[in-house]
ROLUM-667469 format. One record per residue (C-alpha): residue number from 1; residue in one letter; x, y, z. Coordinates in Angstrom, 3 decimals, always signed. Layout:
<atom k="NUM" r="A" xx="X" yy="Y" zz="Z"/>
...
//
This chain:
<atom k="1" r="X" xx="-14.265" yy="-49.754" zz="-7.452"/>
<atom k="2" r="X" xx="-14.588" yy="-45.795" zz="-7.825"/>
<atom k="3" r="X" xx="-11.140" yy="-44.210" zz="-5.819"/>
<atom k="4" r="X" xx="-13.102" yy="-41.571" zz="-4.949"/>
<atom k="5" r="X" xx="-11.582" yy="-38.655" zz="-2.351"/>
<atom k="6" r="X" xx="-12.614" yy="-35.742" zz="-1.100"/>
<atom k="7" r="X" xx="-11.016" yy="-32.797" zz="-2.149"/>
<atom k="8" r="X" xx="-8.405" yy="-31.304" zz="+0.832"/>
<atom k="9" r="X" xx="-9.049" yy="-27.482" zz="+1.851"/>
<atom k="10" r="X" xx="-5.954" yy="-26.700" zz="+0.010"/>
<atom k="11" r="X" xx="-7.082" yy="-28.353" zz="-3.319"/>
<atom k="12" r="X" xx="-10.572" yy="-26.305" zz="-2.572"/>
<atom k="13" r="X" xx="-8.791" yy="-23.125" zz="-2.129"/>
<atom k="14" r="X" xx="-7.126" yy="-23.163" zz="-5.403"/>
<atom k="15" r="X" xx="-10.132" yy="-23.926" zz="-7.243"/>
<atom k="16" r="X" xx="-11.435" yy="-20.629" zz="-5.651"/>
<atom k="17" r="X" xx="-8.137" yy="-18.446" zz="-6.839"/>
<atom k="18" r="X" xx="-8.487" yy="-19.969" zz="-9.891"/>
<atom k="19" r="X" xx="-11.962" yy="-18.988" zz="-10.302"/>
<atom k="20" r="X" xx="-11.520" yy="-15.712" zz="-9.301"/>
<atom k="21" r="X" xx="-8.546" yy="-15.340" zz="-11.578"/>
<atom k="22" r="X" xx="-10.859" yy="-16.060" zz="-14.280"/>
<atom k="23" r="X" xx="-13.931" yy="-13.881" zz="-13.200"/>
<atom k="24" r="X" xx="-10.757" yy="-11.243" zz="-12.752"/>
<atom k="25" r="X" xx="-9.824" yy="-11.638" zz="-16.491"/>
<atom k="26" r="X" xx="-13.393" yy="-11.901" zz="-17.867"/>
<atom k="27" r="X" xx="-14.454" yy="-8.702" zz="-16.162"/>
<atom k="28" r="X" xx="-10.940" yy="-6.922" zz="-17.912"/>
<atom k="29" r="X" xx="-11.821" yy="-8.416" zz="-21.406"/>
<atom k="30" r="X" xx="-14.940" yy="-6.733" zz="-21.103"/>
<atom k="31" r="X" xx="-13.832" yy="-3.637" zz="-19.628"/>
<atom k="32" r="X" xx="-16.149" yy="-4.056" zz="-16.547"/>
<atom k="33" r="X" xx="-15.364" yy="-2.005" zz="-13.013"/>
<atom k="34" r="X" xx="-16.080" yy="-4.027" zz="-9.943"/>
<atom k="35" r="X" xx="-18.678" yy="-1.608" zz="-8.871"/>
<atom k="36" r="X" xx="-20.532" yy="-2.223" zz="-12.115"/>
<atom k="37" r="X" xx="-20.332" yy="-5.907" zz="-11.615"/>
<atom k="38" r="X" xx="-21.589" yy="-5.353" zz="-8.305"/>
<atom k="39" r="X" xx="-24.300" yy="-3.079" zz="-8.950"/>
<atom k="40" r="X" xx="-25.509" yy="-5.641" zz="-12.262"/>
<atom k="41" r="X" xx="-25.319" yy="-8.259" zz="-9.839"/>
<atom k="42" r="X" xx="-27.015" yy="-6.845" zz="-6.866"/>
<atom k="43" r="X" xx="-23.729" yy="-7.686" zz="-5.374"/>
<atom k="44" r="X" xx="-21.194" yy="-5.325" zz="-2.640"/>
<atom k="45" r="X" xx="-18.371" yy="-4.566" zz="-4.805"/>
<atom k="46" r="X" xx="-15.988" yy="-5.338" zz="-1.788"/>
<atom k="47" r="X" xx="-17.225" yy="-9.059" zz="-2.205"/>
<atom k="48" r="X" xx="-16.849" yy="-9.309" zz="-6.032"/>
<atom k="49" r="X" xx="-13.019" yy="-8.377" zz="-5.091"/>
<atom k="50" r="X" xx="-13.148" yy="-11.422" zz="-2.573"/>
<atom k="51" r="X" xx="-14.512" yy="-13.561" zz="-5.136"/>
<atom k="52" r="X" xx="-11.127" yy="-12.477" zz="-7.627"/>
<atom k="53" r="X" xx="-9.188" yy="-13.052" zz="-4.748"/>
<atom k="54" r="X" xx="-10.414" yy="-16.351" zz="-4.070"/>
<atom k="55" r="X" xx="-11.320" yy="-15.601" zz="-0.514"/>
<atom k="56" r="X" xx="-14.673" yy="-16.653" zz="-0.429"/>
<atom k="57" r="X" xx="-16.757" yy="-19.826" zz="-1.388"/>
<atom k="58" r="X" xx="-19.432" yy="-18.547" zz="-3.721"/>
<atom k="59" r="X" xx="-22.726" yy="-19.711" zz="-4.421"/>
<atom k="60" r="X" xx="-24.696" yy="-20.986" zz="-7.295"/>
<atom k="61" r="X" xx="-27.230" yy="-18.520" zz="-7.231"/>
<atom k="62" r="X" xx="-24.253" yy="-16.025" zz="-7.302"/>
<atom k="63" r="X" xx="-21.882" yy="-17.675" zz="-10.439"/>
<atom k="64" r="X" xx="-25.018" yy="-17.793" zz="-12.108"/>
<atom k="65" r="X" xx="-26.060" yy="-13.563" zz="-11.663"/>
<atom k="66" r="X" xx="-22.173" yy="-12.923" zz="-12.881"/>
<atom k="67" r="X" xx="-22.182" yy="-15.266" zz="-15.622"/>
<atom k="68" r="X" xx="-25.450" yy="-14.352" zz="-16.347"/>
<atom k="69" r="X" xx="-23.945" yy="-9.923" zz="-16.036"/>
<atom k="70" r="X" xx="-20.624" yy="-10.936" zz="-18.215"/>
<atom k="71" r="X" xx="-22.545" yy="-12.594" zz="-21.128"/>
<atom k="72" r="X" xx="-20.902" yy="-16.412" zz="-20.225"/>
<atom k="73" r="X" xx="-21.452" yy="-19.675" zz="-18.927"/>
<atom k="74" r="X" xx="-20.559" yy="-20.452" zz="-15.871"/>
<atom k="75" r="X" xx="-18.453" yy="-23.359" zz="-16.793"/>
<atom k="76" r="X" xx="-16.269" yy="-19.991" zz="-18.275"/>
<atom k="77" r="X" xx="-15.546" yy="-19.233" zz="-14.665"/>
<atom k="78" r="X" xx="-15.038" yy="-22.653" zz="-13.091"/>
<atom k="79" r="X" xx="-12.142" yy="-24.899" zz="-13.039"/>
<atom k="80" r="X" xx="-12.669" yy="-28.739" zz="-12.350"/>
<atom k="81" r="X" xx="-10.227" yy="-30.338" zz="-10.903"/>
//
């Protein structure tokens, strides 16, 4: 029998900050502002900094504009727990 559980909202949360950790150091690598991430993405710059920061619960239509902006897969900017 699959032991299958839900993940907790703390579990969830880290997978965010994680995520965003990751968009953080992709954007660095490739020496991209915020505002230019934004502005690829069609995206407020104030949110891309709530996405590094883990504070929000992004979409799949939005992973797939940044990794599609930064040159990756998306599977570069998500961690599975």
């Amino acid at each position: 029998m699959n032991k299958y559980r839900p993940l907790s909202k703390s579990e969830i949360r880290a997978c965010q900050k994680k995520m965003g950790f990751l968009l953080l150091k992709k954007r660095l690598q490739l020496g991209i502002s915020q505002e230019d991430l934004g502005l690829g993405c069609d995206l407020d710059q104030s949110y891309i900094g709530k996405i590094e920061r883990g504070e929000v619960n992004v979409t799949l239509e939005t992973l797939l504009k940044i990794a599609h902006y930064l040159k990756c897969r998306v599977s570069d900017l998500v961690l599975i727990p």
